[in-house]
C-alpha positions in Angstrom: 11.7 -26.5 14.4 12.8 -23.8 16.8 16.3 -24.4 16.0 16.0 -24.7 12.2 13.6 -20.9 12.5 17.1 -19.8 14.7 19.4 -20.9 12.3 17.7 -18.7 9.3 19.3 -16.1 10.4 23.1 -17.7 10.4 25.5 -17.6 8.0 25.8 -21.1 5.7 28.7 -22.6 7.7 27.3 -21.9 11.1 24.4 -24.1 10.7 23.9 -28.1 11.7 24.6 -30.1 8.5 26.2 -30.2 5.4 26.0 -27.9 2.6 23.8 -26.1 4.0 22.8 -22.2 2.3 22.4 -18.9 4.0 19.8 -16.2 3.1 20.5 -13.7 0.2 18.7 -10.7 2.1 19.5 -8.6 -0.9 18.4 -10.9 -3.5 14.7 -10.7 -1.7 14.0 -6.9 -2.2 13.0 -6.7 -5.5 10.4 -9.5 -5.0 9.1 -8.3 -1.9 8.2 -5.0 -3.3 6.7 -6.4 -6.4 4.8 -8.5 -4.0 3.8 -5.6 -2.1 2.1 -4.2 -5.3 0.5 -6.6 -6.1 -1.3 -6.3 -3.1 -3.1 -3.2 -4.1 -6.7 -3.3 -4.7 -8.4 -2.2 -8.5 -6.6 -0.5 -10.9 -4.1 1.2 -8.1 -1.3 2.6 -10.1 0.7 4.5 -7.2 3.2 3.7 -4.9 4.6 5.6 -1.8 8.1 5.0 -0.8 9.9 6.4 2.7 13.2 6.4 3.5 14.4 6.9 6.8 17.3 5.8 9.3 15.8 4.2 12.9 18.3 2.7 15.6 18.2 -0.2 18.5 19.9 1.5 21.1 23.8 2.4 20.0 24.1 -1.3 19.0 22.4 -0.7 15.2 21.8 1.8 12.8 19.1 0.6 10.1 18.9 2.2 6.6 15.1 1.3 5.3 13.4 1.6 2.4 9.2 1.3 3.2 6.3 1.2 1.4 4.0 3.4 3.6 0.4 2.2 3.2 -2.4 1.7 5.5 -1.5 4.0 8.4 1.8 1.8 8.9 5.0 1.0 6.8 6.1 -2.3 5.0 10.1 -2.8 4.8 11.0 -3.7 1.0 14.9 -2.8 1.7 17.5 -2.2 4.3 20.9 -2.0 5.7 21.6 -2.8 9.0 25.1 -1.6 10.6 26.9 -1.2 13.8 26.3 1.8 15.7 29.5 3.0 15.7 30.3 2.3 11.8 31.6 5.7 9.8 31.2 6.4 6.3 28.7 7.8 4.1 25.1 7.1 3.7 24.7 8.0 0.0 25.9 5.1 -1.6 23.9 2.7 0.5 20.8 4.6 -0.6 21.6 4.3 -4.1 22.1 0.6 -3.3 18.7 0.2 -2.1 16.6 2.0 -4.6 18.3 0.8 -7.4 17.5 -2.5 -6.2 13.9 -2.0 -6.0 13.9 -0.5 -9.8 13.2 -3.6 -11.4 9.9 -4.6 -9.2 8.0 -1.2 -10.4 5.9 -1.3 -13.2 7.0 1.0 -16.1 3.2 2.7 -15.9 3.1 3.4 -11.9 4.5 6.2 -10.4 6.2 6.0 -7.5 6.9 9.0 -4.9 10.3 8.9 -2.8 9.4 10.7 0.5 12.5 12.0 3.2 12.8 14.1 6.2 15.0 16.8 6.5 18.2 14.8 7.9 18.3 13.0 4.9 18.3 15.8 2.1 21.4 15.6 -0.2 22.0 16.9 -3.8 23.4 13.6 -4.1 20.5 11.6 -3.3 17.5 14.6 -4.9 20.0 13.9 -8.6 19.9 10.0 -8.3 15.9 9.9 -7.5 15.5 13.0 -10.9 18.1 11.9 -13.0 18.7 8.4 -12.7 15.8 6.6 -11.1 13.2 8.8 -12.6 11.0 8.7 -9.5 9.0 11.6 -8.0 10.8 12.6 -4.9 9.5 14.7 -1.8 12.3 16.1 0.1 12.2 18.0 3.6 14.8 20.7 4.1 15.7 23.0 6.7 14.2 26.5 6.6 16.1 28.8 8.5 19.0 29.4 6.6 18.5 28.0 3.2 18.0 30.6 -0.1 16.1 30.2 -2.8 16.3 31.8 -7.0 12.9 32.0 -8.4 12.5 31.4 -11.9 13.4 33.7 -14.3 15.2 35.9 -11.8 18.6 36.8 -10.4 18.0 37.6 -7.1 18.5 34.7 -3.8 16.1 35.1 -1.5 16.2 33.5 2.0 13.3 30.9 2.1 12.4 31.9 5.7 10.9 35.0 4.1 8.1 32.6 2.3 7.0 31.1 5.0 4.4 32.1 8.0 2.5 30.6 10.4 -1.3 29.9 8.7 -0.2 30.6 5.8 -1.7 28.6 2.4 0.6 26.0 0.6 2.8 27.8 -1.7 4.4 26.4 -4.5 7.6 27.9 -6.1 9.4 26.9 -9.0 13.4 27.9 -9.4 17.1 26.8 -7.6 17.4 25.9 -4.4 20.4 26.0 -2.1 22.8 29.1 -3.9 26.2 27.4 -2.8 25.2 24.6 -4.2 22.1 25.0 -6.1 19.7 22.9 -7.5 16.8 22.9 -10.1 13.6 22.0 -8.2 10.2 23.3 -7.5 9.8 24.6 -3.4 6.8 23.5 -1.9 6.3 25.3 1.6 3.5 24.7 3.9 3.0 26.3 7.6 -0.5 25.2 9.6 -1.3 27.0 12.7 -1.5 23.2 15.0 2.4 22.8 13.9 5.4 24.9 15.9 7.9 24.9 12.3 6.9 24.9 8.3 7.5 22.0 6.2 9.2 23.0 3.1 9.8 20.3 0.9 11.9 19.9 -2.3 10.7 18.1 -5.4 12.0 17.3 -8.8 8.0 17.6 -10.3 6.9 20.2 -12.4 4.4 23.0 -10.1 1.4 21.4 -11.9 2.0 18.1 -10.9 2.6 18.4 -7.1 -0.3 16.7 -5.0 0.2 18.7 -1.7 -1.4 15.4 0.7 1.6 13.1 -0.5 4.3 14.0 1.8 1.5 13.7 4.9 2.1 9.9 4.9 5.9 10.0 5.5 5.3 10.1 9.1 4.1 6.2 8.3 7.2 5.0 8.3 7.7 5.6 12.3 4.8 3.9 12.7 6.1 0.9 11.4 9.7 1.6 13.0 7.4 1.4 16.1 5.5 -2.0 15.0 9.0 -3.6 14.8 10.1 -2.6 17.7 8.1 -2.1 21.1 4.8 -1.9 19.6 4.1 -5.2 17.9 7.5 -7.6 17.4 9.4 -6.5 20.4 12.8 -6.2 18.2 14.0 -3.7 20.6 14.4 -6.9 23.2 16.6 -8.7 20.5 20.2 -10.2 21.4 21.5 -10.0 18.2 25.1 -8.5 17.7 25.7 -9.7 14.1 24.2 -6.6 11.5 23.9 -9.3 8.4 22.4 -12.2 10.8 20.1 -8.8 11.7 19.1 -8.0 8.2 17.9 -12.0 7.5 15.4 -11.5 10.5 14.0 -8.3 9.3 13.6 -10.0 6.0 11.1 -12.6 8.2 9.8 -9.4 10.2 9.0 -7.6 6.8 7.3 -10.7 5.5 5.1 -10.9 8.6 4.0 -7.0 8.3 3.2 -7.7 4.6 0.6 -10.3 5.6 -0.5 -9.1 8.8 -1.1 -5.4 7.0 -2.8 -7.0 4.2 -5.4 -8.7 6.1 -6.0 -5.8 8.5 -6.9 -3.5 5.7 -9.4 -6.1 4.0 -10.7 -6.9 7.7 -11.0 -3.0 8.3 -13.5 -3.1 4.9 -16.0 -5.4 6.9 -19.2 -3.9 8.6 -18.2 -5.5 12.2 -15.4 -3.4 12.1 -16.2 -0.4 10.6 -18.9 -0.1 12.9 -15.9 -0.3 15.8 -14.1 1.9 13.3 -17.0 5.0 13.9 -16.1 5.8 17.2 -13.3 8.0 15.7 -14.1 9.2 12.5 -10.9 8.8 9.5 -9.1 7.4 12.8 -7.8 3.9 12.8 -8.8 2.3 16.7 -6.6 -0.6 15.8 -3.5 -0.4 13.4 -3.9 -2.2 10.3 -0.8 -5.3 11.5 -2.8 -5.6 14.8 -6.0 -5.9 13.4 -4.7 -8.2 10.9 -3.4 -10.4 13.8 -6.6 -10.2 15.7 -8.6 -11.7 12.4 -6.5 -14.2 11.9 -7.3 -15.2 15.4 -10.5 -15.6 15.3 -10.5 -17.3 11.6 -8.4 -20.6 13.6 -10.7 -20.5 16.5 -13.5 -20.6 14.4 -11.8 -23.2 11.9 -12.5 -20.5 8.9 -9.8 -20.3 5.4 -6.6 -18.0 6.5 -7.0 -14.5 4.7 -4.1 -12.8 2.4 -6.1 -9.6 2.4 -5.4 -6.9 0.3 -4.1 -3.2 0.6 -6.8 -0.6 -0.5 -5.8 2.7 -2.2 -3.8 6.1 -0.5 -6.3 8.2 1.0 -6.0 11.3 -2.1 -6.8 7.8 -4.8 -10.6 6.5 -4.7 -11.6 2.8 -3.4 -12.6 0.5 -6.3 -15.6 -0.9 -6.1 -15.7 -4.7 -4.9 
């Protein structure tokens, strides 16, 4: 058994036997995020997306595509490369979420959230004009200019922003040496040292300004694969593809393991630990999940599949 588990991550003609397959990681996406959704509790008919790069060590450079839910982030696709490899990101982005297309339902809207290291006019047109999904930005501030509507003057976007100030939401071109059409959302609260000023391809009226505060999710689940829950970060591996079949195990694992941890989280026992820290979670949702399913084999009780409960700006169903 503990060979057959080591050999799901080699390539077809490495394995013991004859004719034997390997794992189409890509093939898997699409499933995985329509089995994400279908996790989601009542008539839920959102879905929050992150995209962000994370690294183990200079060995591997993962692109990932998340579903942030929960306090934590579920892996729906990925890349995985050397360290050292060169090229462009762009096209392995496009990969990605083009992938994923087919899983959403055509009456769900979906939000693309990225930080500022990720911003291309590349990447903002593929999400607007191709993809059709609402997309969240961050850019830099500093040095950036900005053409409000219906006028001819650029204005640097520093001079919209200042510490305490109330969200603002500006619609216009972005970016005048190589300018696009957005709306500029710009936010500065007095607990943070810079502003966040995102760019989004949604009309002014339909921007929901407590979106983009789940991006930061997806580190927490960068963290659960790594040294906070799967200990990735202790891994061996040298082989990027034979590294993409094992997050495709890891990702299943956070699906489950997330899934019960919010359902278990609904229960009084817990919510009663949960008090101690008001709209805090003392446990994450993957190691709460792990803890219940736990107990349920020591006390010889059904295994759980759980269920993912709504984003925090969306009402709970009743049960």
């Amino acid at each position: 058994m503990r060979q057959r588990l080591r050999e799901l991550t080699y390539e077809g003609e490495s394995k013991r036997g004859r004719n034997r397959q390997e794992v189409d990681v890509k093939a898997s996406f699409a499933p995985l995020l329509a089995w994400v959704i279908s996790k989601f509790r009542g008539e839920h008919r959102q879905v929050v997306l992150a995209i962000d790069a994370t690294y183990l060590t200079d060995r591997f450079v993962i692109l990932a595509v998340s579903v942030v839910v929960s306090g934590c982030a579920i892996p729906v696709a990925w890349h995985i490369q050397k360290g050292d490899s060169k090229g462009e990101w762009n096209p392995i982005w496009s990969d990605l979420l083009k992938r994923l297309q087919v899983a959403i339902p055509t009456d769900w809207q979906v939000f693309v959230l990225s930080d500022s290291g990720l911003y291309s006019k590349k990447l903002f047109q593929l999400l607007s004009q191709d993809i059709h999904w609402a997309t969240f930005m961050r850019i830099g501030w500093s040095q950036g200019l900005f053409q409000l509507k219906g006028k001819t003057e650029w204005l640097p976007i520093r001079d919209f922003v200042y510490k305490g100030m109330s969200p603002l939401i500006l619609e216009g071109r972005c970016f005048k040496g190589n300018p696009i059409a957005c709306t500029l959302i710009l936010q500065w609260d007095d607990a943070y040292e810079q502003p966040c000023v995102l760019v989004s391809n949604l009309e002014p009226e339909q921007v929901q300004h407590n979106v983009y505060g789940v991006r930061y999710w997806i580190e927490c689940g960068f963290k659960d694969v790594k040294r906070g829950f799967f200990h990735w970060e202790q891994s061996k591996m040298t082989c990027p593809q034979r590294a993409e079949r094992l997050w495709l195990v890891i990702s299943i694992a956070l699906l489950w393991l997330t899934s019960v941890g919010d359902a278990a989280s609904d229960m009084p026992h817990w919510q009663t630990l949960q008090q101690a820290r008001p709209n805090q979670r003392i446990l994450s949702a993957p190691l709460l999940g792990w803890i219940n399913i736990i107990v349920s084999i020591l006390k010889g009780k059904p295994l759980s599949y759980g269920y993912l409960n709504p984003y925090p700006w969306l009402p709970i169903p009743e049960q």
